[in-house]
C-alpha positions as CSV (number, residue, x, y, z in Angstrom):
1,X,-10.7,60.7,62.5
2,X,-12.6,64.0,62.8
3,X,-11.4,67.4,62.6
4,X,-11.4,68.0,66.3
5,X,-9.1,65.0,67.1
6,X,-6.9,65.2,64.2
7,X,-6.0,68.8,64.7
8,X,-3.6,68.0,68.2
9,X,-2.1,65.2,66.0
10,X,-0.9,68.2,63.2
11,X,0.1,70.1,65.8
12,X,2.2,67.1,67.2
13,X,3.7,66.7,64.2
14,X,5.0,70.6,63.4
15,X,6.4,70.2,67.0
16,X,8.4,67.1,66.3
17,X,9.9,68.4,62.9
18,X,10.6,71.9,64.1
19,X,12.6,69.6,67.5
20,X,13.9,67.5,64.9
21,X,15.4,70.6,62.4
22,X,16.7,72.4,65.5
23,X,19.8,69.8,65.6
24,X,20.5,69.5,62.0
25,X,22.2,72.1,59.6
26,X,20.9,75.1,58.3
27,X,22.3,76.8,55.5
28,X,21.6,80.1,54.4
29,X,22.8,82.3,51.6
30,X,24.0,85.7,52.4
31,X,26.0,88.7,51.1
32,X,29.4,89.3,51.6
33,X,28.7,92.2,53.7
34,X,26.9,89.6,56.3
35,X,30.4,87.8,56.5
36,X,32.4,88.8,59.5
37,X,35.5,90.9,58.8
38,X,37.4,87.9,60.7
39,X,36.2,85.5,58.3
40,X,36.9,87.5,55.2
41,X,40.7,88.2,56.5
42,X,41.4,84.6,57.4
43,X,40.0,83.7,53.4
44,X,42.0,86.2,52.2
45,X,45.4,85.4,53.7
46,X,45.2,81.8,52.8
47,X,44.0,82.0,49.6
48,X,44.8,85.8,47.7
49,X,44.0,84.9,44.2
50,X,41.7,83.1,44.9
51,X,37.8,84.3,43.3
52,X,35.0,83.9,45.7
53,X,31.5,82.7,44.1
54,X,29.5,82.5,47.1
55,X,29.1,82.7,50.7
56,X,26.5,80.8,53.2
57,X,26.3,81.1,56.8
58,X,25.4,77.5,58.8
59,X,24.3,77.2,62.2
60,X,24.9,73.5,63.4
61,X,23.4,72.5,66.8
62,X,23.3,76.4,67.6
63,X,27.1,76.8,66.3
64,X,27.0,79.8,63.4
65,X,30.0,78.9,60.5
66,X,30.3,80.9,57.3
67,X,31.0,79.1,54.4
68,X,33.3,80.7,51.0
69,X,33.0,79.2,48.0
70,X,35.5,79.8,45.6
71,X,37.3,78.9,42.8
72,X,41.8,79.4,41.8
73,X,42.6,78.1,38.6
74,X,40.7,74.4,37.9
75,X,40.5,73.9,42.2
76,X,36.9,74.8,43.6
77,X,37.1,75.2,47.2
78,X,34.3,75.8,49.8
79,X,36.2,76.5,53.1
80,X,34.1,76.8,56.3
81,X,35.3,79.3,59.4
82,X,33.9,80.5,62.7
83,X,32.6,83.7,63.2
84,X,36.1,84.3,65.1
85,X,37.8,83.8,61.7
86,X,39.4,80.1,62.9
87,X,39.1,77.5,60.2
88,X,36.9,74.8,60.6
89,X,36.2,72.5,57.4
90,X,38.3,72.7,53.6
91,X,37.0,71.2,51.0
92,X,38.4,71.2,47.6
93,X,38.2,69.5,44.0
94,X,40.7,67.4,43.0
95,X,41.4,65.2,40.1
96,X,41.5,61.4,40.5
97,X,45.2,60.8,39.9
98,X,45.7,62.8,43.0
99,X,44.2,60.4,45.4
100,X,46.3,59.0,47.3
101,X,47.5,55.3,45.7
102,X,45.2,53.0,48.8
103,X,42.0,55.6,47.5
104,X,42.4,54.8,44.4
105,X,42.7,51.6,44.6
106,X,39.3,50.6,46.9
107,X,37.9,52.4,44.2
108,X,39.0,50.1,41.7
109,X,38.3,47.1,43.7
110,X,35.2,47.8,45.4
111,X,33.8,49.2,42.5
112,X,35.3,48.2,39.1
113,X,32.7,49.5,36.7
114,X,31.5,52.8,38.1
115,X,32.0,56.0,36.4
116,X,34.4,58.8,39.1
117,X,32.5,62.1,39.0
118,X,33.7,64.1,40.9
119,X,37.0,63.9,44.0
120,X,37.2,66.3,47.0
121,X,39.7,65.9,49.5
122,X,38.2,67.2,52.9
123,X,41.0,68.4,55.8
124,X,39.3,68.8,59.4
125,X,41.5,69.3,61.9
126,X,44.3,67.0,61.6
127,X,42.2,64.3,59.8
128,X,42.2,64.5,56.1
129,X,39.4,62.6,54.0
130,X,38.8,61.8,50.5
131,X,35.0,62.0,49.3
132,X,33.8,60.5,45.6
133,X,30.9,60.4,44.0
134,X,30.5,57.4,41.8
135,X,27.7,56.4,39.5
136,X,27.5,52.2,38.1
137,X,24.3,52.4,36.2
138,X,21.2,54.0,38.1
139,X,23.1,54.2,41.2
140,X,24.6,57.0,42.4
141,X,26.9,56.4,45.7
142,X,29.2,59.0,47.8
143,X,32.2,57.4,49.6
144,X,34.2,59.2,51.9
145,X,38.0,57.2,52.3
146,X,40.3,58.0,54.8
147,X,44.0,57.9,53.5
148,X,44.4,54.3,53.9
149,X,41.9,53.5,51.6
150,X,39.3,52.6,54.7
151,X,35.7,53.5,54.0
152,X,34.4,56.1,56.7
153,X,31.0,56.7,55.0
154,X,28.7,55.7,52.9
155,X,25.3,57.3,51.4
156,X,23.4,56.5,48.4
157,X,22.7,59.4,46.5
């Protein structure tokens, strides 16, 4: 391949990725004083005592979010709103005696000797999911359960 003929090939490949990265997530870190006063109200209502370690704005097939991460007590939560201040996403730590019963036990059954890192419990909507990272070994999975104990997801970390 020469120069000539491989430089339209380059080119065809920055224009795929940059089509490609257009409908996936961007996150951005950003000051507090980038956060819509809408956002901030809606974090502060909900969650007063809560104290606020970060805050990351998303845009998400051209849909902006701002995302609050913060912490009350032993609960870390990152909560995601809309520029309008409406809540989109929570996500928060929880221990593993708090999932509910059918969780716990896929868990045990699909995956008797791996290690529990970490629990969130993610509410969308009306539709509440459990995510856990496990590690057996070398492997390191994510499994997102819906209350039932049904697998939704699940990604190889």
């Amino acid at each position: 391949m020469t120069i000539k003929s491989g430089i339209p090939l380059a080119l065809l490949c920055i224009a795929l990725a940059c089509a490609y990265s257009t409908g996936q997530s961007q996150d951005q870190s950003v000051q507090r004083k980038d956060v819509p006063p809408k956002v901030l109200e809606a974090f502060q209502t909900s969650y007063p005592r809560a104290a606020i370690k970060g805050y990351s704005k998303e845009i998400v097939h051209d849909t902006v979010s701002y995302e609050i991460e913060s912490v009350e007590g032993k609960i870390r939560r990152d909560i995601t709103y809309r520029a309008d201040g409406s809540l989109v996403v929570i996500e928060e730590s929880i221990p593993f005696v708090d999932l509910p019963e059918p969780v716990r036990s896929a868990i045990a059954k699909g995956y008797p000797k791996a290690k529990v890192n970490q629990c969130e419990k993610i509410i969308e909507g009306s539709t509440t999911q459990f995510e856990v990272q496990l590690a057996s070994g070398k492997e390191k999975l994510e499994v997102v359960y819906n209350a039932d104990g049904a697998v939704v997801r699940k990604e190889k970390k």
